[in-house]
C-alpha angles and dihedrals in degrees: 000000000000115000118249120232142180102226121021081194137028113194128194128210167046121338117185131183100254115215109207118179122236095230134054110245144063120347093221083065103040114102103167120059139177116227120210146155115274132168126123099237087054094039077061094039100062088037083062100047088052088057089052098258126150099228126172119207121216120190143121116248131183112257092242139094097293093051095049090051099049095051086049097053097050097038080052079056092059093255123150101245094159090106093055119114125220108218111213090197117040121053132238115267136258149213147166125211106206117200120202093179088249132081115341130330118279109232128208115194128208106186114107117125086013121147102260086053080073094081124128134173090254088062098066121102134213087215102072089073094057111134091349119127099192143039118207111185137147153221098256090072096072102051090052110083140005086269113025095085081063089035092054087054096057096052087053093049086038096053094043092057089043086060102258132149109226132203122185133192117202088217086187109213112187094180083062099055148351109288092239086053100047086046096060096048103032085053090044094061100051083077083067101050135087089195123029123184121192121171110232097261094046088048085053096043095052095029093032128232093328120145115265090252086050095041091054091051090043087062092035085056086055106056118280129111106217111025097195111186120198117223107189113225081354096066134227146296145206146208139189132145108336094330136092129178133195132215127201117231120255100247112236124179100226146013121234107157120005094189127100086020088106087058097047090052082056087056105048087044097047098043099051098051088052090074088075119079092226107021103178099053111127087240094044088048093052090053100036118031089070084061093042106050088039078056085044096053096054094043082055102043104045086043079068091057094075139047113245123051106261112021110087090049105126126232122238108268088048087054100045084042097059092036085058082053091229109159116235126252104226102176 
């Protein structure tokens, strides 16, 4: 009988109100704009929920409007909030997406000094594992205060010795830290993943200008179990043991918002290899990643069809529906 518990997935970080004009073109000329919930884990966290998995959101938001508005939208998801602080002195963070009709949107943070910055290593609960069999987290934690990039090794450390499974996406942000920086800590937590999942340019960037085979044995030699690389409109691939194992893209006609499609990916991946029991055993893998990463590949690609980060991320029985490759009836 398969064990009952309270989170599939516990992921870990920073959630900001995203402002999106309404109109392509300069920010400086912009004057209506949409508002809306963004972060990466969360991005993650509602993909999840729309796969029908339990998933239960930490974070540290201001206790202000924003903050309020964020823990409402992704408890109205069906997400488990109920871990999230409410900082009394820092304030929610901030960002603006600017389209300029051409290549991807610029971004502008304003997060420095937010709550969720506040983070240290002798915040974090045990508590926050319980009944949970896996940890999502990424990359972006560590670059956003003087101790997260500590905080964020402790929940990994913390999760492993609770029993978890952990996957981890690198999510490189240069806008966040100096790249020398962002190369040494993004490389020293892959030791501490089961699943690690690197789009093609950030493994690059940490591993250099290897091969992609070479590049999948490079982080299995470091520690983790399954190495998926995302390819853009190339795919994906994975690796794990002596195996590796390509997808195909889902083939869209057209490109409105790039961003959150990496999360989604995590989502549809994710979701899919925790319906094994043991996801990450060497047989399971070898019957289950080509379905996951095929789930992985729709989840990215439609999330690409739609401004905002989150909100064009399918739900189950629209993604089983387009992998079984049924048309739609419309009228």
């Amino acid at each position: 009988m398969t064990q009952t518990v309270d989170a599939d997935v516990v992921t870990i970080g920073e959630s900001m109100i995203l402002f999106q004009p309404m109109t392509d073109g300069p920010l400086s000329s912009s004057h209506l704009f949409m508002k809306s919930v963004a972060g990466a884990e969360s991005n993650v966290a509602i993909g999840l929920v729309r796969m029908k998995k339990k998933v239960r959101w930490i974070s540290r938001v201001g206790s202000d409007p924003f903050g309020h508005m964020i823990l409402s939208t992704l408890a109205g998801e069906g997400i488990d909030v109920s871990h999230v602080i409410k900082d009394e002195e820092a304030p929610t963070g901030i960002y603006f997406k600017e389209f300029k009709g051409y290549g991807d949107p610029n971004v502008y943070y304003y997060r420095k000094f937010s709550a969720f910055s506040r983070f240290s290593p002798e915040d974090v609960r045990p508590e926050w594992f319980d009944g949970a069999r896996h940890l999502h987290v990424t990359g972006i934690t560590p670059a956003l205060g003087s101790k997260t990039a500590e905080f964020i090794r402790e929940v990994m450390k913390l999760a492993r010795q609770k029993g978890l499974t952990i996957s981890y996406d690198p999510n490189l942000r240069r806008k966040l830290w100096s790249e020398e920086r962002a190369k040494e800590v993004l490389s020293s937590l892959v030791p501490l993943c089961d699943i690690f999942l690197p789009g093609i340019e950030e493994a690059q960037f940490l591993a250099g200008s290897l091969d992609v085979s070479d590049l999948g044995k490079k982080f299995l030699e470091m520690g983790a179990k399954l190495v998926v690389i995302k390819l853009g409109e190339k795919g994906s691939i994975g690796f794990f043991s002596n195996h590796t194992v390509t997808a195909p893209p889902f083939p869209v006609d057209r490109i409105v918002d790039t961003v959150g499609a990496g999360d989604a990916f995590a989502a549809g991946l994710l979701s899919a290899l925790l319906d094994e029991e043991c996801p990450l055993d060497e047989h399971v893998l070898q019957q289950s990643l080509s379905k996951a990463l095929r789930r992985a590949n729709v989840l990215g690609a439609l999330a690409t069809q739609f401004k905002g980060d989150w909100e064009g991320i399918p739900f189950l029985d629209e993604v089983e529906h387009l992998m079984q490759g049924k048309e739609t009836i419309k009228r």
